[in-house]
C-alpha positions in Angstrom: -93.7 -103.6 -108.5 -90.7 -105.2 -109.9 -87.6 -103.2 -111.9 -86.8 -104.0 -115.3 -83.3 -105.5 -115.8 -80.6 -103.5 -116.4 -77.5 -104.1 -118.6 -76.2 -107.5 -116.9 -72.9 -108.1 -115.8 -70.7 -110.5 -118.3 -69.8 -112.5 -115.2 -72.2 -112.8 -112.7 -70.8 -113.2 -109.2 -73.9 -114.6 -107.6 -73.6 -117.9 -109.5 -70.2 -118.8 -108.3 -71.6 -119.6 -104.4 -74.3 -121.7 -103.3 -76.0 -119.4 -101.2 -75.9 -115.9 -100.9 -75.3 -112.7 -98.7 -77.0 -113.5 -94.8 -78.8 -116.2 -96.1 -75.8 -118.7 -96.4 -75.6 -117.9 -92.8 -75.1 -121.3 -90.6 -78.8 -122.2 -89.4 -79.8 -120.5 -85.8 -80.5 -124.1 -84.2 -77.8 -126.0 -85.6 -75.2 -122.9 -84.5 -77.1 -123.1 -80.9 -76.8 -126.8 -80.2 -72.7 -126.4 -81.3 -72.1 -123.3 -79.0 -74.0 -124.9 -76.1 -70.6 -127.0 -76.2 -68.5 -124.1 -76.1 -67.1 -122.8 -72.3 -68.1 -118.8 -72.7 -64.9 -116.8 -71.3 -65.4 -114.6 -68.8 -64.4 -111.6 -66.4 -65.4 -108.3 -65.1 -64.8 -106.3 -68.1 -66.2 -108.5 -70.7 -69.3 -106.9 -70.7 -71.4 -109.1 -74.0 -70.1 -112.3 -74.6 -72.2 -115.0 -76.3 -74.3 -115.8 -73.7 -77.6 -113.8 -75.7 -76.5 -114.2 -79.3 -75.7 -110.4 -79.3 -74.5 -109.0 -81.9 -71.0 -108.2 -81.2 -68.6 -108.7 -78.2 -67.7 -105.4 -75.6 -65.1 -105.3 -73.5 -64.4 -102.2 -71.1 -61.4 -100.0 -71.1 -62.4 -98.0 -68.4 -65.1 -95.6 -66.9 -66.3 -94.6 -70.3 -65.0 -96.4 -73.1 -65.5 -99.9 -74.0 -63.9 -101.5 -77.4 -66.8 -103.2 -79.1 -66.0 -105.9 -81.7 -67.0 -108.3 -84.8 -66.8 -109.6 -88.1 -69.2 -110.5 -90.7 -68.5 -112.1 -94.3 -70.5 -113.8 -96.7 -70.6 -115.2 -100.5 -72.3 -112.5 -103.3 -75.8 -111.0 -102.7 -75.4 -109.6 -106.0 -73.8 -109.7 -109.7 -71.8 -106.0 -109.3 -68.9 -106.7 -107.1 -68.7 -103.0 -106.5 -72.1 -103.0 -104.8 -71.1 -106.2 -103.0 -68.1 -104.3 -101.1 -70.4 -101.5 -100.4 -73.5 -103.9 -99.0 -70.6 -106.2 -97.0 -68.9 -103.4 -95.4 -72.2 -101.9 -94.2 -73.8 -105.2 -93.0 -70.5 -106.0 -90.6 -70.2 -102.4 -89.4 -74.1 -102.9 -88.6 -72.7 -104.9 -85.4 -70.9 -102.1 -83.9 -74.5 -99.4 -84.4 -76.7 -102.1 -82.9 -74.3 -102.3 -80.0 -74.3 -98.7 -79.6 -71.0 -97.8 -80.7 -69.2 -96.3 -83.6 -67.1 -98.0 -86.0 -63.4 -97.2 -85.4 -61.1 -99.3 -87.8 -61.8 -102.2 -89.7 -59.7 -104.9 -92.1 -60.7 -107.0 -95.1 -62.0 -110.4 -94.8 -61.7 -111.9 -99.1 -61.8 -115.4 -100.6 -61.2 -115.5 -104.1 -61.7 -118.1 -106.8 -58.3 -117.1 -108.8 -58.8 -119.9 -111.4 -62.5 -119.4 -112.0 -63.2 -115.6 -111.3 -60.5 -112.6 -112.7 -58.8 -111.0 -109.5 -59.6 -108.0 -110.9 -62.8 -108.1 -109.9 -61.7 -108.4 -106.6 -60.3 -104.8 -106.6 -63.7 -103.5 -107.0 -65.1 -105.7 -104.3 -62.6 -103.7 -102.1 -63.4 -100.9 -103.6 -66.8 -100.6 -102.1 -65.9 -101.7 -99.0 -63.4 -99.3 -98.8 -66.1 -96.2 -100.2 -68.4 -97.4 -97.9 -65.9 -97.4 -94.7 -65.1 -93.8 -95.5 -68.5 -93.3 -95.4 -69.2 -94.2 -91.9 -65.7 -92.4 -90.8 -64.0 -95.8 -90.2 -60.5 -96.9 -91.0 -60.3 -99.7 -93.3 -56.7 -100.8 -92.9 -55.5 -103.8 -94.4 -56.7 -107.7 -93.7 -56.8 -110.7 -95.4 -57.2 -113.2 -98.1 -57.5 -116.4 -99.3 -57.9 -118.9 -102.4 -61.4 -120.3 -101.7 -63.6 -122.2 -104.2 -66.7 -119.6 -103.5 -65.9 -115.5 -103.3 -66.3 -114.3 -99.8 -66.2 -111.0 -98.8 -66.6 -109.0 -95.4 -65.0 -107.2 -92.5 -63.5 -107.3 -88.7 -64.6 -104.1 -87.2 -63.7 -102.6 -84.2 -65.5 -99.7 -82.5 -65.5 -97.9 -79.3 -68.7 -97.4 -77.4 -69.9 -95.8 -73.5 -70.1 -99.0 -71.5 -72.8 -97.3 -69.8 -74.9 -96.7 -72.9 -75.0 -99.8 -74.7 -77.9 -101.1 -76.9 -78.2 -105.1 -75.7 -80.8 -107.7 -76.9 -81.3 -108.4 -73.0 -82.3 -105.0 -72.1 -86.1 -105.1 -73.4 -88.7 -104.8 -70.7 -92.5 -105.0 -71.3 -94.8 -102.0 -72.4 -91.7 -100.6 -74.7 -92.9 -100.2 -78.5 -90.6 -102.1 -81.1 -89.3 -99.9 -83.9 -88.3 -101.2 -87.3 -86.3 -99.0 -89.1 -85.7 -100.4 -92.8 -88.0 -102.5 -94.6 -87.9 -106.0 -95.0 -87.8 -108.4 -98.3 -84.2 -107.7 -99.5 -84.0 -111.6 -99.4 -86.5 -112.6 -101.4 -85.5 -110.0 -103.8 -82.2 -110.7 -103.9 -83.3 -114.8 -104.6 -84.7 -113.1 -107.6 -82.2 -111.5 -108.9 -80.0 -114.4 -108.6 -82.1 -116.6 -110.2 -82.7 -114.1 -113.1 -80.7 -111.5 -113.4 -82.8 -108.8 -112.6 -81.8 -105.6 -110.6 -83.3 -104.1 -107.7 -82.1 -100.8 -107.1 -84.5 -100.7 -104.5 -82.9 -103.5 -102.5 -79.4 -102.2 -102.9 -80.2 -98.9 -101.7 -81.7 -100.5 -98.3 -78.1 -103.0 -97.7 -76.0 -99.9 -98.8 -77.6 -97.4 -96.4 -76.0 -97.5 -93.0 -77.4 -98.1 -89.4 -75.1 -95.2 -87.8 -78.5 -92.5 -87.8 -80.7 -95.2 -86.2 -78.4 -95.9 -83.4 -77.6 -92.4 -82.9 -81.2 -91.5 -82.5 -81.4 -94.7 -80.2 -79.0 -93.6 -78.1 -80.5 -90.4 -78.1 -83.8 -91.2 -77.2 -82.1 -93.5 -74.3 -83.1 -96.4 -75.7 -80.8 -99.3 -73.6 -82.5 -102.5 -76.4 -81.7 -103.3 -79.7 -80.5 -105.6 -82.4 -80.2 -105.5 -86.2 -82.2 -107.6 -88.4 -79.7 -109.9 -90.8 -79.6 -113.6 -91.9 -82.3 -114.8 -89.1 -85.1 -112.4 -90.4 -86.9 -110.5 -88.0 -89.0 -113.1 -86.3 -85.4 -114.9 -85.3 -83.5 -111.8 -84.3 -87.1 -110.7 -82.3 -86.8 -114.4 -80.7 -83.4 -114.0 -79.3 -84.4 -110.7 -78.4 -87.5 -111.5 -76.5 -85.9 -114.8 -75.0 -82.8 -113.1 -73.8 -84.6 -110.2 -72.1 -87.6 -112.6 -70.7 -90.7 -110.8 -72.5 -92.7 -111.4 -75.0 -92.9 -109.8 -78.3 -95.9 -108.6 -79.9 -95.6 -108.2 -83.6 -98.5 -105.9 -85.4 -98.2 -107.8 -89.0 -99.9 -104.7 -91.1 -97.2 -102.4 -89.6 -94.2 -103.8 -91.0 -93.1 -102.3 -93.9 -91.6 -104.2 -96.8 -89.6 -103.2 -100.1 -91.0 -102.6 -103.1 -91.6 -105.7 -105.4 -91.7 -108.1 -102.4 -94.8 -109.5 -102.4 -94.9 -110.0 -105.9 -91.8 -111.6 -106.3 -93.1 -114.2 -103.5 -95.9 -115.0 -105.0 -93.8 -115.6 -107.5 -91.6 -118.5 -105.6 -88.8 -116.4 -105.3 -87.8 -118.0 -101.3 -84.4 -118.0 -99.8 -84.4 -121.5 -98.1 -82.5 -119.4 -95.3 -86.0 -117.7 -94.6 -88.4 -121.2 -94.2 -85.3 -122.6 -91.9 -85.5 -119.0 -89.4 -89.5 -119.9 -89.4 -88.8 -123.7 -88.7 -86.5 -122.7 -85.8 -88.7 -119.7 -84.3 -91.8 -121.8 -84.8 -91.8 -123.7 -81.4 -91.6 -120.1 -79.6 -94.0 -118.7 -81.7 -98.2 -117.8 -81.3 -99.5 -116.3 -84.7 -102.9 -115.8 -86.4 -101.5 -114.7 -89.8 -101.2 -117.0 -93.0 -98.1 -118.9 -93.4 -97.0 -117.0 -96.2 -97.0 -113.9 -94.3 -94.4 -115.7 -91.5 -92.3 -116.6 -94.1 -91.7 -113.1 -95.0 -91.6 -112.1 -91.7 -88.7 -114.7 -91.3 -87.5 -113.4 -95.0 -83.3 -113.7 -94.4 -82.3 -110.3 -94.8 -78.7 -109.1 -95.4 -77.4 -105.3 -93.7 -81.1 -105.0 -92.7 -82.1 -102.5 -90.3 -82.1 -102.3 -86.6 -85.2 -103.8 -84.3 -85.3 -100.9 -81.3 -87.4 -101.8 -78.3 -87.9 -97.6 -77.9 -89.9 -95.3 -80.1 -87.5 -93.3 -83.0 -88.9 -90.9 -85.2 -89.5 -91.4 -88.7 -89.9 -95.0 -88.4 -92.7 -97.7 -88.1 -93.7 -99.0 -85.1 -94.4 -102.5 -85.9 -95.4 -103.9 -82.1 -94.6 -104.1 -78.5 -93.0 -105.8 -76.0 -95.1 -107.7 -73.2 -95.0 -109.8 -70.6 -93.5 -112.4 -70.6 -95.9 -115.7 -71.8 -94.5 -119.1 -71.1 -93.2 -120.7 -74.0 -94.3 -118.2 -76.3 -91.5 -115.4 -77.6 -93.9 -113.8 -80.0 -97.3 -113.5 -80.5 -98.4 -112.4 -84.5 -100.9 -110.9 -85.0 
């Protein structure tokens, strides 16, 4: 079900960008065919460059340390610029947990609109990224800013991980389950509440709640594959995922758990265009006997969504499996 309104911001933030959150993300095949042009660097201790599309670089420092780095930054997902610190710090120290490592510092990324948006406001945007920071035990130390004609607001984080247990998107191997482990939809909700206002606790809750647990238990339960599920939606992340790691994925439609008010707000139109371009780009790859409507929610662009674990973790859905591999085909929907 959807939640009734609450008291509305007198300035809403989401209206001053075009996009919002992952979904104003460059498109996945457009952002392919530019990198193809681009020399990768390269050397012994670069141990994830861009070769997969993983989700942050690694380098080694020695036997058991490796610096693991990224940044991540994007226009309002909501109206409360507190909530939009909180949701962009978590989504860029994501990177670092689906890597396998822990955040160690991070800096500010801000554009500000000073003529059209109160810098105040801006305060509170680093407020929560500040709150949320502490929260994961990382130092937030300084950055950066600009004058830009749309707010922007993220981090670069770097964290330290074991080079010899990494979580990479080109680790996955066939007969290992694929665990999901938040709900998907925050896109489609958060289309809503741009276009009306409405608040979705719900969907805040899932972009505030940090991926440090997940990769813990990962790591834990020696799981050596992963990614996090952001602006390409869980079919595109699943894609580069599968591709990279030469298997095919397996995706069990009725297991995958989505947020409450999802479906409903669909129905009702509410579609980032983010979300039918992740489907467009997956579709060549893909084999499904579900409706349309359900791919497009599986492709739903998701901001600081959860991590895609090809291992088993307690306490969260399995949603599939990975196979082998099936030519041309990256996943099969069932």
């Amino acid at each position: 079900m959807t939640t009734a309104p609450t008291q509305r911001p007198a300035l809403r933030l989401t209206q001053f960008a075009a996009g919002g959150g992952c979904a104003c993300k460059v498109p996945p095949g457009e952002l392919e065919r530019v990198l193809a042009d681009v020399v990768p660097a390269t050397g012994d201790d670069l141990l994830v460059g861009v070769e997969t599309g993983d989700d942050a670089a690694v380098v080694r420092l020695d036997g058991d340390r490796a610096v693991v780095m990224t940044t991540d930054f994007f226009t309002p997902v909501v109206d409360d610029p507190y909530d939009w610190g909180r949701i962009a710090a978590a989504n860029a120290m994501s990177d670092v947990w689906a890597m396998g490592g822990d955040p160690l510092v991070a800096v500010n990324l801000l554009g500000w609109p000073r003529d059209k948006i109160p810098f105040e406001l801006a305060a509170e945007v680093l407020r929560g990224g500040a709150d949320t920071a502490r929260e994961a035990g990382c130092h937030l130390a300084g950055g950066h800013s600009i004058d830009d004609p749309e707010p922007k607001y993220g981090l670069a984080v770097t964290g330290i991980a074991d080079p010899a247990r990494l979580l990479r998107n080109d680790a996955g191997r066939p007969g290992v389950p694929l665990t999901l482990t938040k709900p998907l939809g925050v896109g489609v909700l958060n289309n809503r509440h741009k276009a009306t206002g409405e608040v979705f606790p719900q969907a805040i809750a899932s972009m505030t709640a940090l991926n440090r647990d997940a990769s813990r238990a990962a790591l834990a339960a020696g799981v050596v594959c992963a990614t996090d599920v952001t602006g390409f939606g869980l079919l595109g992340h699943l894609h580069k995922l599968a591709r990279a790691s030469g298997v095919t994925a397996v995706v069990d439609s009725a297991a995958v758990p989505y947020l409450d008010g999802v479906r409903s707000s669909y129905a009702e139109g509410f579609v980032p265009g983010g979300s039918r371009r992740n489907l467009d780009w997956v579709r060549p790859h893909l084999d499904a006997s579900v409706s349309e409507d359900e791919l497009v929610l599986l492709a739903d662009a998701q901001t600081s969504g959860g991590l895609l674990v090809a291992g088993e973790l307690p306490g969260h859905p399995v949603i599939g499996e990975l196979a082998p591999a099936e030519a041309g085909v990256t996943i099969r929907v069932r």
